[in-house]
C-alpha positions in Angstrom: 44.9 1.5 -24.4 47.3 0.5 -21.9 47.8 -2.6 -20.4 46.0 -3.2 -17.8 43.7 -0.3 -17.8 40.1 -0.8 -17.5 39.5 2.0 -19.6 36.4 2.3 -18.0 33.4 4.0 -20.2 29.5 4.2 -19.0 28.0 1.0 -20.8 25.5 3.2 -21.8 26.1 6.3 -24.3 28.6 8.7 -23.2 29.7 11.9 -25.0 32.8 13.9 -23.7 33.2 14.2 -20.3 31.6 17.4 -19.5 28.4 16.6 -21.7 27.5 13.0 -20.4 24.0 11.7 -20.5 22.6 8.2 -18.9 19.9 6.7 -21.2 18.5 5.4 -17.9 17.7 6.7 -14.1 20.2 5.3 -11.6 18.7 3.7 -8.1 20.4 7.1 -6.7 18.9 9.9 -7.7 22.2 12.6 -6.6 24.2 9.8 -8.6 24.7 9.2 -12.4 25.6 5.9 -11.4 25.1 3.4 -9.0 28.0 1.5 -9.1 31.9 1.8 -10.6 32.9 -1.3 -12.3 36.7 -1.6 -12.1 38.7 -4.9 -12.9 42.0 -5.3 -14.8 42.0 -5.5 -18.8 44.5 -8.8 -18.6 41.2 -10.6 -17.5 38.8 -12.1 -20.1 35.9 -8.8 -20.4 33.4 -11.6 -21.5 33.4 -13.1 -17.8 33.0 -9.7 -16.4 30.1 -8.9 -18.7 28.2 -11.9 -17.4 29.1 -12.1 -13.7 27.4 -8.2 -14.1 24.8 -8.7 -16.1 23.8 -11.6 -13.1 24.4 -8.9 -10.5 22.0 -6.4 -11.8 19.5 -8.9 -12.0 20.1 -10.1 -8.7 20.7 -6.5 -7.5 16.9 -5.4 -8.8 15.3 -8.0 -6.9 15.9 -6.9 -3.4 15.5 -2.9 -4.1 12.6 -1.2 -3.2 10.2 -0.4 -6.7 12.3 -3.2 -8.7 14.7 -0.6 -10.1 17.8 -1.1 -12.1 20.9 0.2 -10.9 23.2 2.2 -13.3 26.6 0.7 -14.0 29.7 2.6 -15.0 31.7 -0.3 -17.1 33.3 -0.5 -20.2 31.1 -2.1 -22.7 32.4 -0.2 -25.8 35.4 1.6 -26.6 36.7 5.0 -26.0 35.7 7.8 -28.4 38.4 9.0 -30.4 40.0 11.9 -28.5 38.5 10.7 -25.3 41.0 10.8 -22.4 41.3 7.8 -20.0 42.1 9.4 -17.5 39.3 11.9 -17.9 36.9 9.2 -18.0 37.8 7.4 -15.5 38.2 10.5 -12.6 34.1 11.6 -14.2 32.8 8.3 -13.8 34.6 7.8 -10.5 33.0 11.5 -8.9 30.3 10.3 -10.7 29.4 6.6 -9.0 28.4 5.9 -5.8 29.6 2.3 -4.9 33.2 0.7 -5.8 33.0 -2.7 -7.4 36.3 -4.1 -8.0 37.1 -7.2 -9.4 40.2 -8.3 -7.6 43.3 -10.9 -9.1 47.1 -10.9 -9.2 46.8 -8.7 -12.6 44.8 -6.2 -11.1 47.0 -6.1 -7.8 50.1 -5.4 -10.4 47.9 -3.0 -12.5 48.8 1.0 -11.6 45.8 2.5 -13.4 43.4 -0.1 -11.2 45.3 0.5 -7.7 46.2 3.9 -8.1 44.2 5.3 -10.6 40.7 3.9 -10.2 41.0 2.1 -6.6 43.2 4.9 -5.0 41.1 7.9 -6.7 37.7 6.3 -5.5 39.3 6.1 -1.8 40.3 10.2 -2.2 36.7 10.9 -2.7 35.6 8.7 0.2 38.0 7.6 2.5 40.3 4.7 2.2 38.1 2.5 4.5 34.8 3.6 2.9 32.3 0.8 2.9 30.9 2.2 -0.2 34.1 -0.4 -1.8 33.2 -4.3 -2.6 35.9 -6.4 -3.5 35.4 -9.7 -5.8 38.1 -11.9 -5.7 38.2 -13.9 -8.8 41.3 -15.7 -8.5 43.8 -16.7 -5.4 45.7 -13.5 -4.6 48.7 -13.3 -2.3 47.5 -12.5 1.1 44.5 -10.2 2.1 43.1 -8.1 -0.9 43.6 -4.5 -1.0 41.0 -3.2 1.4 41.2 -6.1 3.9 38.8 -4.1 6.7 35.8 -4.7 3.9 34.0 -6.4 2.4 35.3 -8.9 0.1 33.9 -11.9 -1.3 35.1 -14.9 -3.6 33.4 -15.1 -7.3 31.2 -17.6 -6.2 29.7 -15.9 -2.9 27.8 -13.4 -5.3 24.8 -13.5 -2.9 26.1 -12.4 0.1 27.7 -9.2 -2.5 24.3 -8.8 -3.8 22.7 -8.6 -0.1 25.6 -6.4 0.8 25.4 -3.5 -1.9 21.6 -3.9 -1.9 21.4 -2.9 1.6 24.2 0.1 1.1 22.8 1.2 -1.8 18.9 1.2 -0.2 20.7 3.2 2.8 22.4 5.4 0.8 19.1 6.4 -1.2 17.8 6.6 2.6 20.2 9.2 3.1 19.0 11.4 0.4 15.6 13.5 0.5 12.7 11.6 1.1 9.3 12.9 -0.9 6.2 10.8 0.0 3.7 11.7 -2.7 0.4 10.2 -1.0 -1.7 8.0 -3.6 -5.2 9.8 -4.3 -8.5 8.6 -5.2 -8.6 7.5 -8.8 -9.7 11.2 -10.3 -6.2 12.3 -8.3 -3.8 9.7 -10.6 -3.3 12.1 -13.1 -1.9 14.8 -11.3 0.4 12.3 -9.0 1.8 11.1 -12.2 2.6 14.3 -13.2 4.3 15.4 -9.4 6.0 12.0 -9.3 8.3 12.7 -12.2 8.7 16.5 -12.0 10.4 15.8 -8.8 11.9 12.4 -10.1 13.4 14.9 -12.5 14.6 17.1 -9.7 16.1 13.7 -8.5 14.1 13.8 -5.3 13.3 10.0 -3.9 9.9 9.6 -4.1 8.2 7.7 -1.8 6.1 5.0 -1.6 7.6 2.1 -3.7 4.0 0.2 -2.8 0.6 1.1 -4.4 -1.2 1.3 -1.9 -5.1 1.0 -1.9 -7.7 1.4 0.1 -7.0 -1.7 2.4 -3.1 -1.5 2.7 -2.2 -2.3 6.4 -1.4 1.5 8.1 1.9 -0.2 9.6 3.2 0.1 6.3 1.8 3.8 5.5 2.8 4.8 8.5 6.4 3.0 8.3 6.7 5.0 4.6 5.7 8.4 6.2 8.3 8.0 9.4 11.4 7.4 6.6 10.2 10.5 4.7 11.2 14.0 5.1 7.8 15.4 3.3 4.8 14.5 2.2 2.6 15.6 -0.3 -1.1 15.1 -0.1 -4.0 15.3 -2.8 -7.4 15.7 -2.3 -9.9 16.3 -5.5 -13.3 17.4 -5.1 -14.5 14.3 -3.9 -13.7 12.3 -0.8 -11.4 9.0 -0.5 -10.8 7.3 2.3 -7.2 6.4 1.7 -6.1 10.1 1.1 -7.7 10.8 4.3 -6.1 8.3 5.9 -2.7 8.8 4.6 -2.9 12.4 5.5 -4.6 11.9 8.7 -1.1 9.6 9.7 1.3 12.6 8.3 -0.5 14.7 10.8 0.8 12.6 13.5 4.0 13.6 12.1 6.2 16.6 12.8 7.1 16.9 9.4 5.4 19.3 6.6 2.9 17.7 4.8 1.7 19.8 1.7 -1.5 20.1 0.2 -2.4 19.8 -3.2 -6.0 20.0 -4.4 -8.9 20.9 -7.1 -10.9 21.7 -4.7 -10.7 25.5 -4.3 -12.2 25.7 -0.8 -10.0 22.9 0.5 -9.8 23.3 4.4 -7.2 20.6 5.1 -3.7 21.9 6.1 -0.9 20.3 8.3 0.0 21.9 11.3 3.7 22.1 10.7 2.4 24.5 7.6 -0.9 26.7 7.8 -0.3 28.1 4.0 -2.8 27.8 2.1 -3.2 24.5 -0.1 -1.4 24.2 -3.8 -4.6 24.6 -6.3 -3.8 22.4 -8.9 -5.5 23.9 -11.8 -3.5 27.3 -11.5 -1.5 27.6 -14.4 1.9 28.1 -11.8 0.9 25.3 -9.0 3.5 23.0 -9.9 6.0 26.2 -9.6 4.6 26.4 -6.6 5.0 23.4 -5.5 8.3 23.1 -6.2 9.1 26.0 -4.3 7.1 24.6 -1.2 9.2 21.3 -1.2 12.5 23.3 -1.6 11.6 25.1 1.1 11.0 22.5 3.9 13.8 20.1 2.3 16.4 20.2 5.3 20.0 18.4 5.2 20.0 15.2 4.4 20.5 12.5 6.5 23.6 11.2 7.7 22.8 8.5 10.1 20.7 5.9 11.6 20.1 7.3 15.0 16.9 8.1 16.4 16.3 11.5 17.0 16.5 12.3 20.8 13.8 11.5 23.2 12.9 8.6 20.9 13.0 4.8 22.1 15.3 1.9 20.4 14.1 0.5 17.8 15.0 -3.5 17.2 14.4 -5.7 14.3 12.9 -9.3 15.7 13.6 -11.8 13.3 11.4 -15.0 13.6 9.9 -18.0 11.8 6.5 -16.3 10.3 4.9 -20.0 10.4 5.5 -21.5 13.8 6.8 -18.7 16.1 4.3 -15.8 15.3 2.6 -15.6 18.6 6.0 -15.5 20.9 6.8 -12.6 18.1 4.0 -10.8 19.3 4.2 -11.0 22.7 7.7 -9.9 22.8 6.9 -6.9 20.6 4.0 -5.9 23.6 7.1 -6.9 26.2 9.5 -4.8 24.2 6.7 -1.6 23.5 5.8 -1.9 27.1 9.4 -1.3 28.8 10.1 2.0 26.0 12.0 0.2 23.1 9.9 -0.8 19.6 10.1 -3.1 17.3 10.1 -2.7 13.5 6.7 -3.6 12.2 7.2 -6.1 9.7 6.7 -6.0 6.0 3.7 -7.9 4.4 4.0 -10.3 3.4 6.5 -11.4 6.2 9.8 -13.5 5.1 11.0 -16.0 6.7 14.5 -15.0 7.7 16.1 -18.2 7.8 15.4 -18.3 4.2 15.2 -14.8 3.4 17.7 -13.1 5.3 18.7 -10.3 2.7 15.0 -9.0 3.0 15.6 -8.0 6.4 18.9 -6.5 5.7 17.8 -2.8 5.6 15.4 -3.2 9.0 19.0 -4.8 10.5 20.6 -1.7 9.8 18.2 0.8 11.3 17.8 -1.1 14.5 20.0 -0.8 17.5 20.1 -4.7 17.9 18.1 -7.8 16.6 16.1 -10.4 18.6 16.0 -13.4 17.4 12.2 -15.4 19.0 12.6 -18.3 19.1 9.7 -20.7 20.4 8.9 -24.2 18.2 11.0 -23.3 15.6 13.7 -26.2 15.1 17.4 -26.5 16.5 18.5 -26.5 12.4 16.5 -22.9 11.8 17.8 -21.5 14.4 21.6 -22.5 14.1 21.4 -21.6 10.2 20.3 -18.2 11.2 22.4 -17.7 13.6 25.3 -18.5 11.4 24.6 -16.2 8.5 23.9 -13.2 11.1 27.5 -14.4 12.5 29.2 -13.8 9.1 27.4 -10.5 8.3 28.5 -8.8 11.3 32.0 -10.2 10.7 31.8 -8.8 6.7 29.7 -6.0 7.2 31.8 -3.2 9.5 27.6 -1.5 10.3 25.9 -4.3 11.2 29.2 -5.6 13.1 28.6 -2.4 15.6 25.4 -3.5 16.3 24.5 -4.6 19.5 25.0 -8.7 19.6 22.3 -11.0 18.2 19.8 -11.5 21.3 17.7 -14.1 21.8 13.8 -15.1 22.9 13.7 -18.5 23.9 10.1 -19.3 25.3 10.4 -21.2 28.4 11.2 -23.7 29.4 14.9 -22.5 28.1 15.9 -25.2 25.2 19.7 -24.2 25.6 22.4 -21.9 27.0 23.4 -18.9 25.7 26.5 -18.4 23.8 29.2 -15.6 25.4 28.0 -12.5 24.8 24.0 -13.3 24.1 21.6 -11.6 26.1 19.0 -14.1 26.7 15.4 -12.7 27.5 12.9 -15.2 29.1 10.8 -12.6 31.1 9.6 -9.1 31.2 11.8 -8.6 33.9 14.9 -9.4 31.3 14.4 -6.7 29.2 15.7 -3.6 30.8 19.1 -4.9 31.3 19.1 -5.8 27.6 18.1 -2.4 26.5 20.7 -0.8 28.7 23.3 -3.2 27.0 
């Protein structure tokens, strides 16, 4: 191997190039892996190893259903008659994100920079902020993509936040399949939908079980993100199939029917055909085809279709400022923005900012309420929002950190704060 090289094999079993085969399902489905590893071969592998193994962990707390993402590193060595460069340029078209670990011997190595760095930048632009830079040891000067992220070994928290939120909008991005939970004589059949089209890497949507007494926010914030939904009814009734289907209607999206009931009368306005009777020996053909055919491009970015108000994400301390939250979300609603219903259980941000991350990044700006929450809460949150949007070039374009202060006002604003005591504030901060 040369010096230098990473060399870099899946670290699970590979065969040649053209025949690959994950053992496991990456986070992306239209990916065979989540993440390229690259780092320099000068450097001890063991530290790597670890400092990964650490980062998946970390990774799969904060993505939606707990799953693992799939890394492309070298844990074993090349098959004989395996071509580096082969490898390397499969698992490159093959990865989504760019992890490199960055030092003097990588910056000197011409199979990291221009073979693995330089080859992933070709695919996705030399800026891309699908790159994540590590730096393990001082480097002269800026490291190779200065514009990006980077972070030192130790700051492996705000890297985890960061490619957990890019890789949660990225599987955003791809087709969104709700399959609606049934009554308990329907979890049969879901299982069996849920993986055909896990197989057919759709996303499948909801990563929450819900039951019979999940909050509709949440249903209804699961339906919005999804491009189709699939419903199923048995013979007999259940009120959270009715629900969830009842919401989808609300929906100008295709909501398909799937049912043992033969007479079935439910259909969505968006599609009159009739419903997918499950016990035909060709329904899940059918199906299939039904999906395919309402699956439109995917999505390529945050906006809110026209005709649609802002959306914000209102960050506040769940314990002490609850109320003020819920005022200004009636302020906000009633002068044609929205606010981001939040997740339940709610985290508190101060604490729990990387939870929040993904709700940042759909908004067109945050609010920060702040009402008897202390000085210290306030100023630590306001600092970590401060360095993402100086790391993170999407949540840098957002509009500037605003802030609630209930009157009477505790303190001035900062340049470039919108402050918003009053109803009568809001409209010029919308129109910011």
């Amino acid at each position: 191997m040369r010096p230098g090289a990473t060399g870099a094999v899946n670290r699970y079993t590979l065969n040649k190039p053209d025949s690959r085969q994950c053992t496991l399902m990456p986070f992306l489905p239209k990916h065979d892996f989540d993440i390229f590893v690259s780092y320099a071969h000068a450097e001890a592998r063991d530290w790597v190893d670890r400092y990964c193994e650490q980062l998946l962990a970390e990774l799969q707390s904060l993505l939606p259903g707990r799953d693992k993402p799939n890394l492309f590193l070298d844990k074993h060595d090349l098959r004989a008659g395996d071509s580096v460069d082969a490898v390397i340029r499969d698992g490159l078209h093959r990865s989504a994100l760019f992890l490199a670990f960055i030092s003097p011997q990588y910056l000197a190595s011409p199979p990291c920079m221009r073979g693995e760095l330089e080859g992933f930048q070709n695919l996705y632009g030399p800026a891309s902020d699908r790159i994540f830079q590590v730096i393990r040891f001082p480097i002269p000067g800026r490291p190779p993509v200065a514009e990006l992220l980077w972070v030192q070994a130790e700051e492996r928290k705000l890297l985890v936040e960061s490619m957990a939120s890019r890789l949660i909008r990225l599987r955003k991005e791809s087709s969104q399949l709700y399959i609606a939970w049934p009554g308990p004589s329907g979890n049969a059949d879901r299982t069996r939908i849920e993986k055909e089209f896990k197989d057919q890497r759709f996303v499948v949507r909801p990563n929450i079980a819900f039951n019979n007494h999940a909050r509709e926010g949440n249903i209804r914030q699961e339906l919005r993100e999804s491009d189709i939904s699939i419903h199923i009814f048995s013979t007999d009734p259940d009120p959270l199939a009715d629900r969830q289907f009842a919401i989808a209607q609300e929906f100008s999206k295709p909501a398909l029917v799937v049912t043992r009931n033969p007479e079935e009368p439910r259909r969505h306005h968006k599609d009159s055909s009739p419903a997918v009777y499950f016990p035909a020996s060709n329904a899940m053909t059918h199906l299939i085809a039904r999906v395919n055919e309402h699956s439109g491009p995917q999505k390529g970015n945050n906006n809110p279709p026209a005709g649609q108000e802002k959306r914000f994400a209102l960050l506040y301390n769940p314990d002490l400022d609850w109320q003020y939250a819920d005022d200004l979300t009636q302020m906000l609603r009633a002068c044609g923005a929205d606010v981001i219903p939040p997740s339940d259980p709610y985290r508190d941000p101060f604490l729990h900012l990387e939870e929040h991350l993904e709700d940042i990044r759909q908004s067109a700006g945050v609010v920060i309420c702040w009402g008897n929450a202390t000085e210290e809460w306030l100023d630590g949150l306001d600092k970590r929002l401060s360095a993402l949007r100086t790391r993170d070039k999407e949540i840098g374009r957002l509009a500037k950190a605003k802030y609630f202060i209930e009157p009477p006002l505790k303190r001035s604003a900062k340049p470039n704060e919108f402050v918003i005591r009053r109803k009568e504030d809001i409209p010029a901060f919308l129109q910011s």
